[in-house]
Biopython code that builds the backbone (N, CA, C, O; Angstrom):
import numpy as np
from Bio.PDB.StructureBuilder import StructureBuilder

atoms = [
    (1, "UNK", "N", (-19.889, -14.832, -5.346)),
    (1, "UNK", "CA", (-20.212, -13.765, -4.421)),
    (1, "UNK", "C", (-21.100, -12.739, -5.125)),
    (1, "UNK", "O", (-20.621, -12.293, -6.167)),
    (2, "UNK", "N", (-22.148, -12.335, -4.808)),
    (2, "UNK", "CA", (-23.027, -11.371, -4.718)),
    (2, "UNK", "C", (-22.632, -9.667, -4.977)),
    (2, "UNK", "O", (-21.477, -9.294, -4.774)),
    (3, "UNK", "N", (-23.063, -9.274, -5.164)),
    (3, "UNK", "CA", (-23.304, -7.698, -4.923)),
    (3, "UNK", "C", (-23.214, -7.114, -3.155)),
    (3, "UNK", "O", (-22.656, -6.101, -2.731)),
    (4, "UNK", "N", (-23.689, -7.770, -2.682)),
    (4, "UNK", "CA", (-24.194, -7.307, -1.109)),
    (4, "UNK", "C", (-23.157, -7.759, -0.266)),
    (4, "UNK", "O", (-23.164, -7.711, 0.965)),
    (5, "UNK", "N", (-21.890, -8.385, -1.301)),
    (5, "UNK", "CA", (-21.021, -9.146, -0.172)),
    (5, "UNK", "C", (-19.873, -7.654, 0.177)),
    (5, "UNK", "O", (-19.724, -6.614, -0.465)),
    (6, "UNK", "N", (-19.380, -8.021, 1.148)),
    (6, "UNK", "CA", (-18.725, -6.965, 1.968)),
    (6, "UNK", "C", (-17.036, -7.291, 1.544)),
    (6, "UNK", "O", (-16.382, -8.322, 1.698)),
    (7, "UNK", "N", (-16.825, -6.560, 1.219)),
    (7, "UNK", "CA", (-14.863, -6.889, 1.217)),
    (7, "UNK", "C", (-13.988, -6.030, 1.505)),
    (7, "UNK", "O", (-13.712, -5.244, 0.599)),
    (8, "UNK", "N", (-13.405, -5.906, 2.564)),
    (8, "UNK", "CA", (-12.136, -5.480, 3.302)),
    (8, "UNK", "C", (-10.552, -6.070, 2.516)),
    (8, "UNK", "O", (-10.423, -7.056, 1.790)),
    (9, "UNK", "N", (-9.744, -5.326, 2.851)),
    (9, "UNK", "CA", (-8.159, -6.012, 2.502)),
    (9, "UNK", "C", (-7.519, -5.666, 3.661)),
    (9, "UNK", "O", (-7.511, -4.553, 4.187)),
    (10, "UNK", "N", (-6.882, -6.856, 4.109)),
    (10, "UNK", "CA", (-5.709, -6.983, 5.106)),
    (10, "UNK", "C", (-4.210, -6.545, 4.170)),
    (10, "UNK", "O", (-3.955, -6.839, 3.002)),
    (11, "UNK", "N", (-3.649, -6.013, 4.830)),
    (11, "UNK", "CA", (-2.589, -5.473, 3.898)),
    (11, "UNK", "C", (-1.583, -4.504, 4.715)),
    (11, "UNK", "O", (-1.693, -4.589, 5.938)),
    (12, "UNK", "N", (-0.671, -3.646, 4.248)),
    (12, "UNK", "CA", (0.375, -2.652, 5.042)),
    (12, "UNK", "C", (0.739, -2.138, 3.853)),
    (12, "UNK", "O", (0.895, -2.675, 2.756)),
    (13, "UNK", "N", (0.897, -0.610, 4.353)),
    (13, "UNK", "CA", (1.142, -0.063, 3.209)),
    (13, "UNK", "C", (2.362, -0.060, 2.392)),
    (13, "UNK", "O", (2.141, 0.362, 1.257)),
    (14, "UNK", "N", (4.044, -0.526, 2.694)),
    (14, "UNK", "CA", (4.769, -0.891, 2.301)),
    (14, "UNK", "C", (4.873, -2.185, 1.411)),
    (14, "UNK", "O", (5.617, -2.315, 0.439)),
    (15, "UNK", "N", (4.034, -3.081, 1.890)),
    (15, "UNK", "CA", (4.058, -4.225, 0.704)),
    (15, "UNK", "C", (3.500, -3.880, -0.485)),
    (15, "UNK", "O", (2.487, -3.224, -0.725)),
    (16, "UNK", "N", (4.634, -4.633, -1.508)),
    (16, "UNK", "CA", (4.376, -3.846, -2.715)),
    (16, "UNK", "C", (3.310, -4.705, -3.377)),
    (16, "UNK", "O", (2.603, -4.279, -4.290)),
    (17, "UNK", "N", (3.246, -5.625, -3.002)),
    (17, "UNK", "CA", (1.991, -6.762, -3.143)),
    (17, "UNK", "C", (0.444, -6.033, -3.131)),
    (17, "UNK", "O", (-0.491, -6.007, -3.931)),
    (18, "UNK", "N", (0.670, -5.515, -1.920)),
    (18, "UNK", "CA", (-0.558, -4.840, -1.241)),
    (18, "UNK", "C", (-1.132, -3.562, -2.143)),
    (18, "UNK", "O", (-2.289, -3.164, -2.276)),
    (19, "UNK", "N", (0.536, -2.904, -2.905)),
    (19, "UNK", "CA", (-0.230, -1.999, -3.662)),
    (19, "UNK", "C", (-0.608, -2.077, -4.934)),
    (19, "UNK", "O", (-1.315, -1.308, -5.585)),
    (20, "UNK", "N", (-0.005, -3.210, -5.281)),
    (20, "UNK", "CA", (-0.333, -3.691, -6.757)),
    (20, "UNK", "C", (-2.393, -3.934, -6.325)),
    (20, "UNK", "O", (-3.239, -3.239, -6.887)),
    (21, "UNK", "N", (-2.598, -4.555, -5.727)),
    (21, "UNK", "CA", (-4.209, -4.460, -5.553)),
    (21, "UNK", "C", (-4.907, -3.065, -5.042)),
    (21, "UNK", "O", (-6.107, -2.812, -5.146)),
    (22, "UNK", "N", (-3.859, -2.173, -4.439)),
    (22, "UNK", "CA", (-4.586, -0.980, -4.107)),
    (22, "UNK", "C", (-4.890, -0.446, -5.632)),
    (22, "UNK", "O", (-5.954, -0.272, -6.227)),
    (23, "UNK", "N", (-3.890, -0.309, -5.915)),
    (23, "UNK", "CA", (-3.718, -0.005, -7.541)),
    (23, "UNK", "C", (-5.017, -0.436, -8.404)),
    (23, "UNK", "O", (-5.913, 0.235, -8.917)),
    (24, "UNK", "N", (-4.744, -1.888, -8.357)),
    (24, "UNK", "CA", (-6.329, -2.056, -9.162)),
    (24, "UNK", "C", (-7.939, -1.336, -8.557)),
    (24, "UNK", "O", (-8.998, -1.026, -9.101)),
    (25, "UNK", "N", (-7.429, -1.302, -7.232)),
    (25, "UNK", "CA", (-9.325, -0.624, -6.555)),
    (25, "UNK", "C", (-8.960, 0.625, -7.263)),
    (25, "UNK", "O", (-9.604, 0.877, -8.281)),
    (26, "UNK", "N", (-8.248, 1.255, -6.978)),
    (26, "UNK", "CA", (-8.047, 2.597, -7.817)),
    (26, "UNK", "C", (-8.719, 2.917, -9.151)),
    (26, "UNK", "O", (-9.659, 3.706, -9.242)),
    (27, "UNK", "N", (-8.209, 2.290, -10.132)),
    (27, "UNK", "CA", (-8.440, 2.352, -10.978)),
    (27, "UNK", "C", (-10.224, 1.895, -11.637)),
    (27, "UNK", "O", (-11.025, 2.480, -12.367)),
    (28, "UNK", "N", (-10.224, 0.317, -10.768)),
    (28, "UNK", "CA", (-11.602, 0.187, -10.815)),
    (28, "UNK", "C", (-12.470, 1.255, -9.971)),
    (28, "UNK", "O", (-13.594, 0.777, -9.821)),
    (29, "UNK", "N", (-12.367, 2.486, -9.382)),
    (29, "UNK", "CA", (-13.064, 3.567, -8.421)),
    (29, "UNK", "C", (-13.577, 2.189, -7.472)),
    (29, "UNK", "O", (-14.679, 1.735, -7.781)),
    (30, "UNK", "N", (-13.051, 1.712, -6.675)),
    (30, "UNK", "CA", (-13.841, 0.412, -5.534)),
    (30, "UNK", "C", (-13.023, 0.924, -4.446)),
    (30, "UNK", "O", (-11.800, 0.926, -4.309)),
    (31, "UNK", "N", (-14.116, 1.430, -3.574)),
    (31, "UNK", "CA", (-13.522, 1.506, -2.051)),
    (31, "UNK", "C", (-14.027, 0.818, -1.024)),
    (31, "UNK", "O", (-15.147, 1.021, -0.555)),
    (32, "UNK", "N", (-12.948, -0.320, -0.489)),
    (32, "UNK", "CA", (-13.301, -1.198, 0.727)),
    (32, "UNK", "C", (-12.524, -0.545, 1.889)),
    (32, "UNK", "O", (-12.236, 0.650, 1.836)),
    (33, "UNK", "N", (-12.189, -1.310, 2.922)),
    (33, "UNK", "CA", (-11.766, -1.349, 4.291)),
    (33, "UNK", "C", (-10.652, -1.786, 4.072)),
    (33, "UNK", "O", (-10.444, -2.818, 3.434)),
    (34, "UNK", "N", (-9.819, -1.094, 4.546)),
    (34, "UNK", "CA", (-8.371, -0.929, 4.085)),
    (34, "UNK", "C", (-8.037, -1.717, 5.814)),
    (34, "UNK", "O", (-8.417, -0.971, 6.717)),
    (35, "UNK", "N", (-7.273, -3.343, 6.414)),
    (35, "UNK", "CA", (-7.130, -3.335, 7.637)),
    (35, "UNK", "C", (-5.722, -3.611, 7.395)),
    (35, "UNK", "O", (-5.151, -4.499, 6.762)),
    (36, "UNK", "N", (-5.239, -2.425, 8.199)),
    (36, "UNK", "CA", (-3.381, -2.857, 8.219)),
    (36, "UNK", "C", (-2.875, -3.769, 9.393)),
    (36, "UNK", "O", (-2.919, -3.638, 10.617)),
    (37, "UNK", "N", (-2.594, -4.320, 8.924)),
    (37, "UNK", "CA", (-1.315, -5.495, 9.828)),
    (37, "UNK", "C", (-0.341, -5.099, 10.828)),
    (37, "UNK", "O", (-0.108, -5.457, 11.983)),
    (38, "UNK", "N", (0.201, -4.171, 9.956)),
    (38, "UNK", "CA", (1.348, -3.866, 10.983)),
    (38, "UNK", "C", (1.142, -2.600, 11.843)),
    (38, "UNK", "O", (1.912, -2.210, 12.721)),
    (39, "UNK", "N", (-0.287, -1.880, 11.369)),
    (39, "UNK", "CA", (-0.518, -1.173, 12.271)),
    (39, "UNK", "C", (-1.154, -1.428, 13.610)),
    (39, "UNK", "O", (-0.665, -1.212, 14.719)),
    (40, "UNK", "N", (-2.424, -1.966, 13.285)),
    (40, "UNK", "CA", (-3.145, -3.084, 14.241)),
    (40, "UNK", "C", (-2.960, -4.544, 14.562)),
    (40, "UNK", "O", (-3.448, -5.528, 14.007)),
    (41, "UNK", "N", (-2.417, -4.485, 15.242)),
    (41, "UNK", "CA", (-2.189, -6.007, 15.410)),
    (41, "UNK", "C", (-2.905, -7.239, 15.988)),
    (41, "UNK", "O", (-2.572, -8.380, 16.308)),
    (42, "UNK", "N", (-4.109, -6.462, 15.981)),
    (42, "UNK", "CA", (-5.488, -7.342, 16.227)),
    (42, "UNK", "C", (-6.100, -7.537, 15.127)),
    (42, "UNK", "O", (-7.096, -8.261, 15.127)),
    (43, "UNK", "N", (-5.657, -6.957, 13.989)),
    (43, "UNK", "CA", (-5.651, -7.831, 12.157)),
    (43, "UNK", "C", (-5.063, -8.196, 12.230)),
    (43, "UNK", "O", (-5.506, -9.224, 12.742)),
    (44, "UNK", "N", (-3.868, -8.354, 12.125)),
    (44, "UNK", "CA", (-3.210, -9.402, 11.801)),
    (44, "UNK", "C", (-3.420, -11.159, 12.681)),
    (44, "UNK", "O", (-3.207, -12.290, 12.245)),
    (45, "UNK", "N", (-4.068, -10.527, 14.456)),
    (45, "UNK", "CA", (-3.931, -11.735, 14.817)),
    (45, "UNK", "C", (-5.684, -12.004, 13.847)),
    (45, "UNK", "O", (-5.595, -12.952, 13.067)),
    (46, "UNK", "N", (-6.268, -11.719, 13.847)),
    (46, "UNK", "CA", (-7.770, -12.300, 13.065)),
    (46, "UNK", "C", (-7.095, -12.820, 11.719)),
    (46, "UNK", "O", (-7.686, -13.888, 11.561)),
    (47, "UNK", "N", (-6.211, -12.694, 10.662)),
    (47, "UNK", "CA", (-5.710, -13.038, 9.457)),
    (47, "UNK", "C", (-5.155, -14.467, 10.143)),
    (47, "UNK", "O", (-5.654, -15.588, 10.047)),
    (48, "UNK", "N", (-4.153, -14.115, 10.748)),
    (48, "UNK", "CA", (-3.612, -15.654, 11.085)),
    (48, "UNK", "C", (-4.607, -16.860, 11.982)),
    (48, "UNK", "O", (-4.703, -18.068, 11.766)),
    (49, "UNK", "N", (-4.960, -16.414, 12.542)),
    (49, "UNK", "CA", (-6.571, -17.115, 13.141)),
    (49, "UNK", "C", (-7.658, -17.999, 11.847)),
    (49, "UNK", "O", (-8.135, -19.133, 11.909)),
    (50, "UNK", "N", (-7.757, -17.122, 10.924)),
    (50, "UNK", "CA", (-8.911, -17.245, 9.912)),
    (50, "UNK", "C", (-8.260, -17.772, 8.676)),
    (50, "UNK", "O", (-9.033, -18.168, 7.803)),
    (51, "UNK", "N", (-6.615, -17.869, 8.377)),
    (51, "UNK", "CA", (-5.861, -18.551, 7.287)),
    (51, "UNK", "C", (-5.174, -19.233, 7.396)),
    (51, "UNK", "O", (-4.952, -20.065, 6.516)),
    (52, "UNK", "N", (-4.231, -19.165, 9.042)),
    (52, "UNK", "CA", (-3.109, -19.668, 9.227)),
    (52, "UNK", "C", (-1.565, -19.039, 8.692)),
    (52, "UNK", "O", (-0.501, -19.655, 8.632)),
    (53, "UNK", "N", (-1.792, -17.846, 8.393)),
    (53, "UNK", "CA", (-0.499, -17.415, 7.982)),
    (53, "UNK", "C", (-0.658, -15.741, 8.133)),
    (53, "UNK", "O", (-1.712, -15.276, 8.568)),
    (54, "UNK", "N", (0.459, -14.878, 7.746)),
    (54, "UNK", "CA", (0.703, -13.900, 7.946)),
    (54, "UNK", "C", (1.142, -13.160, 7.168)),
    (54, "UNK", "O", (1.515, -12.037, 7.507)),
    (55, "UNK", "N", (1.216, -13.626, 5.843)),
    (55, "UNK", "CA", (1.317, -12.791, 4.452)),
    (55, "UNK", "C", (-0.180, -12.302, 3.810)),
    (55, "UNK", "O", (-1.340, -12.701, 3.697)),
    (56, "UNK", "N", (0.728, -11.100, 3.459)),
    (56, "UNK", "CA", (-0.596, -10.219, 2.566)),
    (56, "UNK", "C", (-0.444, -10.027, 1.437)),
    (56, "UNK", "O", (0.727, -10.253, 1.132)),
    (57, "UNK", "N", (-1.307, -9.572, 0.245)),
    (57, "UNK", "CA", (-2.354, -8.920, 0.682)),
    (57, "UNK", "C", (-3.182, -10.447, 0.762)),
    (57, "UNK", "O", (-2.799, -11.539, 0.342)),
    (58, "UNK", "N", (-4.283, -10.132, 1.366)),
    (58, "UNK", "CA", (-5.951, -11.224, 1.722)),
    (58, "UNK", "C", (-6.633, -10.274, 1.654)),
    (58, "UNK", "O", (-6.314, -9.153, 2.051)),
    (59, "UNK", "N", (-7.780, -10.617, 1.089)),
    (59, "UNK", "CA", (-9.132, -9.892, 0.711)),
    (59, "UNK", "C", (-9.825, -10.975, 1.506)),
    (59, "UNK", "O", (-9.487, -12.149, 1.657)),
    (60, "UNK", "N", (-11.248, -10.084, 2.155)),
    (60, "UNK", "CA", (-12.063, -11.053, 2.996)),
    (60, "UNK", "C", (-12.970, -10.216, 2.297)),
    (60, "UNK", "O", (-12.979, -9.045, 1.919)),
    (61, "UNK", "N", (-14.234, -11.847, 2.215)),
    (61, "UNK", "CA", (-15.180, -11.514, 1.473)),
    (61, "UNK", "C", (-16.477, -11.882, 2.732)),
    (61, "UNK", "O", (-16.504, -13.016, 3.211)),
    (62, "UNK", "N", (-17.198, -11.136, 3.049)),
    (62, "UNK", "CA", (-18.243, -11.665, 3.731)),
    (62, "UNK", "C", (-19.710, -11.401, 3.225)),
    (62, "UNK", "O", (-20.249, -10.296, 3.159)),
    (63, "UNK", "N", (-20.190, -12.467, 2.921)),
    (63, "UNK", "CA", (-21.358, -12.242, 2.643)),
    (63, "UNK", "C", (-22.532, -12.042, 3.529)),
    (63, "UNK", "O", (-22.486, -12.248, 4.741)),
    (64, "UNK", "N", (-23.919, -11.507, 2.687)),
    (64, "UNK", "CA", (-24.726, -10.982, 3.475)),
    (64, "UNK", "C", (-25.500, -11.746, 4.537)),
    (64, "UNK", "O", (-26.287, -11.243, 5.339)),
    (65, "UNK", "N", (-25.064, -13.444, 4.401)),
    (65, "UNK", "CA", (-25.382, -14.282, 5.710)),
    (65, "UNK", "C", (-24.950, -14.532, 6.592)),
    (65, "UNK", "O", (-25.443, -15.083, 7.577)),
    (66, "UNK", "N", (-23.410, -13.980, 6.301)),
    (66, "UNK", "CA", (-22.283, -14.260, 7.397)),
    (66, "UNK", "C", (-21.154, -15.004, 6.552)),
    (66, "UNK", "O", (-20.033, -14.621, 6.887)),
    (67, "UNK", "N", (-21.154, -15.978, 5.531)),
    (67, "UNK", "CA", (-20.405, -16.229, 5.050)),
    (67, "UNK", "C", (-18.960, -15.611, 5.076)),
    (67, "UNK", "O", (-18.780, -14.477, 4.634)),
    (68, "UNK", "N", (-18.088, -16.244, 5.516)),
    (68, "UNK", "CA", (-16.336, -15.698, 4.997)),
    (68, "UNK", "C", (-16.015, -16.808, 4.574)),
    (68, "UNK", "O", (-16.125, -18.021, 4.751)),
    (69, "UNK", "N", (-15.223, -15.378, 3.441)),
    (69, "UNK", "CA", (-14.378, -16.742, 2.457)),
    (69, "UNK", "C", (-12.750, -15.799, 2.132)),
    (69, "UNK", "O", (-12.818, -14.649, 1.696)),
    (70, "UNK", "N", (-11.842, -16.241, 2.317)),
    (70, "UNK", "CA", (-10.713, -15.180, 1.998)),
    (70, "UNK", "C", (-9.908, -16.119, 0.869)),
    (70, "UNK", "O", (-9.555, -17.284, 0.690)),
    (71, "UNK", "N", (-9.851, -14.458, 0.064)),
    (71, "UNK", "CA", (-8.503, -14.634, -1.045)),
    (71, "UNK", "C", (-7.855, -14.344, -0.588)),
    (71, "UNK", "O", (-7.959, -13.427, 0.226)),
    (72, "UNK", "N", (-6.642, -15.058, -0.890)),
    (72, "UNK", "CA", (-5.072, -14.557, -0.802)),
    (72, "UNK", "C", (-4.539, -14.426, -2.189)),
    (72, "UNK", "O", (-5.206, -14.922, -3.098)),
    (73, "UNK", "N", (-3.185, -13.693, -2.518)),
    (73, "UNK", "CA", (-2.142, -13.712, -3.321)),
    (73, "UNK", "C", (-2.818, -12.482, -4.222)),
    (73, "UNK", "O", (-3.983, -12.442, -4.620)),
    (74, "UNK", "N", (-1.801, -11.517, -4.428)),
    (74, "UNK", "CA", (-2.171, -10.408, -5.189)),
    (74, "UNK", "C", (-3.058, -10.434, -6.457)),
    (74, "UNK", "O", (-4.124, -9.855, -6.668)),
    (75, "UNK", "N", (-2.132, -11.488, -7.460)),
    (75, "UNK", "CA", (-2.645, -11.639, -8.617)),
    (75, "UNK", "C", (-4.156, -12.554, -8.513)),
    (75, "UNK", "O", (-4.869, -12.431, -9.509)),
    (76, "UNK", "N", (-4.574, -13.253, -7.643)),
    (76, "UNK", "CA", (-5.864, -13.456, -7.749)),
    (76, "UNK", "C", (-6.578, -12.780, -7.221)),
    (76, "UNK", "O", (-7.686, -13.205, -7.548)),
    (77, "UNK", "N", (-6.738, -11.758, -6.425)),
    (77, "UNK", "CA", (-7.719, -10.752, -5.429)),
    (77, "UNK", "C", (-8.047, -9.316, -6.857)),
    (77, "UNK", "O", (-9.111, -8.720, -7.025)),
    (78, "UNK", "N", (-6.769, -9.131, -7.643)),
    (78, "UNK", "CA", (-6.958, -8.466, -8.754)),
    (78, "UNK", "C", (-8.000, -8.902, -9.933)),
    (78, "UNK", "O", (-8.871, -8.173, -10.407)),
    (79, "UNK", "N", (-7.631, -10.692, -10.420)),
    (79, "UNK", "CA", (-8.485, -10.674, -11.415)),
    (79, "UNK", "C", (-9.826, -10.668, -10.750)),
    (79, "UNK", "O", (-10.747, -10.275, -11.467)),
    (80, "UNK", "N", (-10.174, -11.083, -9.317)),
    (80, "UNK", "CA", (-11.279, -10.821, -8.740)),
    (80, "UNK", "C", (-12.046, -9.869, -8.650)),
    (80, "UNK", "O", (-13.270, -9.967, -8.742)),
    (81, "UNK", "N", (-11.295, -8.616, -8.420)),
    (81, "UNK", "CA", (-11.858, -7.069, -8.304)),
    (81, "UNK", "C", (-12.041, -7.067, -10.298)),
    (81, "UNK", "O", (-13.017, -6.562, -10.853)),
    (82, "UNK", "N", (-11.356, -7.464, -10.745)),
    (82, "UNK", "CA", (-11.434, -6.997, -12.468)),
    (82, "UNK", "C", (-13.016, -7.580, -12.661)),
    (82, "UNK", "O", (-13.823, -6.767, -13.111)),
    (83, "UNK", "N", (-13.514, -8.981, -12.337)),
    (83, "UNK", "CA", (-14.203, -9.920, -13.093)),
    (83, "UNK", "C", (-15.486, -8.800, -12.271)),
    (83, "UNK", "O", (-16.396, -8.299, -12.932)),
    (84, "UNK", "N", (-15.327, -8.573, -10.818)),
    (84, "UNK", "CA", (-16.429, -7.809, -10.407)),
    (84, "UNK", "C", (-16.903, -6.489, -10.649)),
    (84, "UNK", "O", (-18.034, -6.017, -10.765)),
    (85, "UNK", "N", (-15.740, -6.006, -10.696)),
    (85, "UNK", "CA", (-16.283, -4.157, -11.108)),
    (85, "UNK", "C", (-15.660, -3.748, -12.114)),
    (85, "UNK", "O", (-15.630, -2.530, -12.291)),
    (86, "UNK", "N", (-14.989, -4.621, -13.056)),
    (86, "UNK", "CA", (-14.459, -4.398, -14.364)),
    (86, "UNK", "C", (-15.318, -4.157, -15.686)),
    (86, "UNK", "O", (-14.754, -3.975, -16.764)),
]
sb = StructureBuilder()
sb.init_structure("model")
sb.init_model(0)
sb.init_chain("A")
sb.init_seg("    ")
for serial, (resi, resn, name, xyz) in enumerate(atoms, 1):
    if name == "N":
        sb.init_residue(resn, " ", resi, " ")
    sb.init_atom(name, np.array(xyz, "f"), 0.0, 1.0, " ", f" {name:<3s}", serial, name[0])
structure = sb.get_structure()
């Protein structure tokens, strides 16, 4: 993925999953699109639509052609944000 690619996180703010990666944008200063689940529930139905499941956190990556590609699972969306803005 590029520079120009776009990335949002599906997530809720109680999962502690969710903040272990907030945590890392933090620290790396990276601010995306924060889409909550349990607030909107028209993320969550697009997450389960686009993965098949309903656990978070997922990072969606879209690139500047349209491309989507989603991570799941905390510990890989982290070393992801590390390898990119680390």
């Amino acid at each position: 993925m590029t520079e120009d690619t776009t990335l949002s996180l599906y997530q809720y703010d109680a999962c502690p999953y969710c903040a272990r990666v907030r945590s890392a944008l933090d620290r790396l200063n990276v601010s995306i699109e924060m889409r909550d689940t349990l607030e909107d529930p028209s993320r969550l139905a697009e997450l389960i639509e686009a993965t098949g499941r309903r656990t978070v956190p997922v990072l969606r990556l879209e690139a500047s052609g349209g491309e989507v590609t989603w991570l799941p699972e905390s510990a890989d969306i982290v070393r992801y944000l590390e390898e990119r803005f680390g």
